[in-house]
N, C-alpha and C positions, 0 to 999 in steps of 0.2 A: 441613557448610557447602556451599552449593552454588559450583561453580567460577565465574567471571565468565567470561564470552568474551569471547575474543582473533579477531583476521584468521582464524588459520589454524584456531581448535575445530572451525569447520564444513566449513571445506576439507580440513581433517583425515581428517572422520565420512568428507567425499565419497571421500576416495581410498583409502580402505581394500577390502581385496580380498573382501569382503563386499558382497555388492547395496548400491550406495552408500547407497539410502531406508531398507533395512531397517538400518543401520548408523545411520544418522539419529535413527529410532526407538527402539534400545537407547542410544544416547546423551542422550535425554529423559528413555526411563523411566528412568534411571539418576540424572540429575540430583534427578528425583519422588521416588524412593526417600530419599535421601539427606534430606531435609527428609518423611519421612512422617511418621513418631512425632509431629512438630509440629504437624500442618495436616490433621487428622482429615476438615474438608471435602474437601482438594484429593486424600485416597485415594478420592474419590466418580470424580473426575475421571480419576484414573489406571488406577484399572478399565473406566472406560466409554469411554475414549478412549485408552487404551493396553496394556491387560492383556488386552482381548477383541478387538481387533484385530489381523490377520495381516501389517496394512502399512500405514504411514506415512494412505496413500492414504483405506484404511478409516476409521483415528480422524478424520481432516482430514473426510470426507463425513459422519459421526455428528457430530461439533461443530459444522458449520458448520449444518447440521441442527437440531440444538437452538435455534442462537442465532437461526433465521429462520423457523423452525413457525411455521404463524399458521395457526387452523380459517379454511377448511376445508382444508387445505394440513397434513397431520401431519411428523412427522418422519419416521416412517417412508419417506411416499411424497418428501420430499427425500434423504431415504440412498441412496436406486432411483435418485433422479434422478441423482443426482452421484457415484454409484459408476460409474454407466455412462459419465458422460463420464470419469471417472478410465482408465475401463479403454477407452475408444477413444482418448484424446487422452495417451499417458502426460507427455508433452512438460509439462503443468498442472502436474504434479509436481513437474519439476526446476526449472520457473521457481519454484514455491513456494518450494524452498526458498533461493534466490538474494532472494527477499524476506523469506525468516524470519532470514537472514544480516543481512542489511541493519536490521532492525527491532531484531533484537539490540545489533550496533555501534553505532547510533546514538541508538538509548535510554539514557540512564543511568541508568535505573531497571531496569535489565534485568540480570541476573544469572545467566542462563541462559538456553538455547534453547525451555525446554519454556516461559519468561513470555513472550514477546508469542505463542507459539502458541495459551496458553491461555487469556491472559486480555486481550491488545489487539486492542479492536473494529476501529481503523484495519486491521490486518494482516486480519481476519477479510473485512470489506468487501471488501478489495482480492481475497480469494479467491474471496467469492461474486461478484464483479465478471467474474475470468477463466473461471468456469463461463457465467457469464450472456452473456458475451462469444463464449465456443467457439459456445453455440447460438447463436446471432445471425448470426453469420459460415457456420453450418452450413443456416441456413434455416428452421431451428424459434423463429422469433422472439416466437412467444406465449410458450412457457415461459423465453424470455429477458429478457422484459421482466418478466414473474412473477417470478422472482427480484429482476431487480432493485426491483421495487417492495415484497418482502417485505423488502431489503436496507436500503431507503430507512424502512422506520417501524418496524423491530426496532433499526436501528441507527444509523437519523441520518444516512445516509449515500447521496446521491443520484448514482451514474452511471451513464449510458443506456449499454445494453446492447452500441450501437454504437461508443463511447469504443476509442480504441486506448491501449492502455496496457505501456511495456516493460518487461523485468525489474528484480530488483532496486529496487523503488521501497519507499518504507514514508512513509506515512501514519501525523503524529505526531497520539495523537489519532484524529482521521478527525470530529468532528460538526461537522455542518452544511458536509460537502463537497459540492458540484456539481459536476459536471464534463456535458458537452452530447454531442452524438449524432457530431459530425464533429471530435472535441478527440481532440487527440494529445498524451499526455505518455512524455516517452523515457528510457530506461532510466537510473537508478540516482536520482531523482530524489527530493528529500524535500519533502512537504508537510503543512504544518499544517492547523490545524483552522478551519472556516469560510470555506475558500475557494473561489471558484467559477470556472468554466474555462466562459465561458456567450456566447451569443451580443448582438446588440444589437438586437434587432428580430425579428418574426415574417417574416425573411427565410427563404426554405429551400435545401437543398443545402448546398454547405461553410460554416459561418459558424461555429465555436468556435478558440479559440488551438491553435497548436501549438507545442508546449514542447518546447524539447531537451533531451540529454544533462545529468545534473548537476544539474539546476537546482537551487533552495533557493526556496522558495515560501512567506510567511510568512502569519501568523497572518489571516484577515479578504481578505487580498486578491483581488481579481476583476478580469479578465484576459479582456476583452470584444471579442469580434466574432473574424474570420478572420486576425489575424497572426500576427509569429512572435518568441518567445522563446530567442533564441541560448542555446548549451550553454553550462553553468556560470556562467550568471549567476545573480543574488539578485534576487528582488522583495519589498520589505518590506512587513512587516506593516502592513494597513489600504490599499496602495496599489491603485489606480485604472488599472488597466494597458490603455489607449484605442491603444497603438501600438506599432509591433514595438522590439522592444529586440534591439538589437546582442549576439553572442559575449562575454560577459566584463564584461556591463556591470550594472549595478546603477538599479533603476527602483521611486523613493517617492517617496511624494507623492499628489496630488489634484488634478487628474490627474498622472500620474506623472509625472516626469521621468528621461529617462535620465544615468547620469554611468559613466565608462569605472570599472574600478577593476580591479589588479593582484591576479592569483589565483598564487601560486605552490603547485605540488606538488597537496595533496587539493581535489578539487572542494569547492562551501560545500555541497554536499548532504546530502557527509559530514562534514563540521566543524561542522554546523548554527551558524556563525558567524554572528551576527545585526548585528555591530558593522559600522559603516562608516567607517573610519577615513578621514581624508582629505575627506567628505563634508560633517559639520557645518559646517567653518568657510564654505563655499561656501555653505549656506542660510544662516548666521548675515546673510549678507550681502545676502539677498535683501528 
């Protein structure tokens, strides 16, 4: 049976006096093993992405590989690409895995560390996003924007190259996300599927949202032009987000409306709490 994770499975893998990635590594293939005899496909997977691999780094640059090949673009010449930046930026690494944590916890279809690594396109995106991202900011922005446009029709999945994006985020899902060229979303943040972080006009220079800490971003939602979305608020699903919403507050509707709302203890990023309690009876009335 495979184990379910907990907080500390991954924090665990890290603190071990084993190179914390390659430690990471034998704790996938470990999980893989354990459900082999069942899943005849997924030993396809654990040989080419774990058993011929010498580190974390490797299998992550062969998957992400496969899942974004498009002629004339092979897999090959993306495993070259994206080993090299593994092996100058090692920094891609340890943020991966602060997102494969995250992706873990917050799924409940997740039962292991080696399932959103192997097989959720959101977590995938968000990788070839932080490749696509190193070059961009390094100045090689043709092959930055190349990925992300191999990212965007392999997987549904649209962010320009120039997106600041911080750790810890996981993308529930990931289709039909946009996110724009000056949009900042910050560390630990969860977003669903279909939502767009987009400007409001062929204005140029800074014009996309910048999202803080926390946040919880729902299903459909689009969050237009240059404001700001305070940490650890909710924007519900379907809403129209035309103006900056306040630290801690909650913003639905069409166009949105912001209402304060009481967060104690876990941000809703990690709660993936979609309820708003307190909220209904206030539109019941409108």
């Amino acid at each position: 049976m495979n184990a379910v994770v907990t907080t500390s499975h991954l924090e665990t893998c890290l603190s071990q006096a084993q190179p914390p990635m390659t430690h990471l590594l034998e704790s996938m293939r470990a999980e893989l093993r354990a459900g082999e005899a069942r899943n005849q496909l997924v030993q396809k997977c654990l040989q080419r992405y774990f058993e011929h691999s010498d580190s974390i780094a490797d299998g992550l640059a062969v998957l992400l590989a496969d899942r974004l090949a498009l002629p004339p673009i092979s897999a090959e010449n993306l495993i070259d690409r994206f080993s090299q930046c593994y092996d100058e930026e090692p920094t891609l690494i340890e943020t991966m895995a602060g997102d494969l944590l995250s992706a873990a916890q917050r799924d409940p279809s997740s039962n292991g560390l080696y399932m959103p690594f192997l097989f959720h396109k959101g977590f995938h995106a968000l990788q070839a996003h932080r490749l696509a991202s190193c070059l961009w900011h390094k100045g090689q922005r043709d092959d930055a924007l190349l990925i992300s446009s191999l990212c965007a029709t392999r997987l549904s999945v649209d962010i320009h190259p120039g997106a600041r994006i911080g750790p810890g985020v996981f993308f529930d899902h990931g289709d039909g996300l946009v996110i724009g060229e000056t949009a900042v979303l910050g560390a630990g943040c969860t977003v669903l599927h279909g939502v767009t972080l987009g400007g409001t006009g062929k204005q140029r220079g800074d014009r996309h949202p910048k999202v803080g800490m926390g946040v919880l971003i729902g299903a459909h939602a689009c969050i237009l032009g240059n404001i700001h979305i305070g940490n650890y608020s909710r924007i519900g699903a379907g809403a129209v987000v035309l103006r900056s919403v306040p630290e801690r507050h909650l913003a639905v509707g069409t166009p949105a409306m912001n209402r304060p709302i009481s967060i104690l203890g876990d941000a809703p990023a990690e709660t993936l709490d979609h309820s708003y309690p307190g909220c209904v009876a206030d539109y019941d009335e409108l």
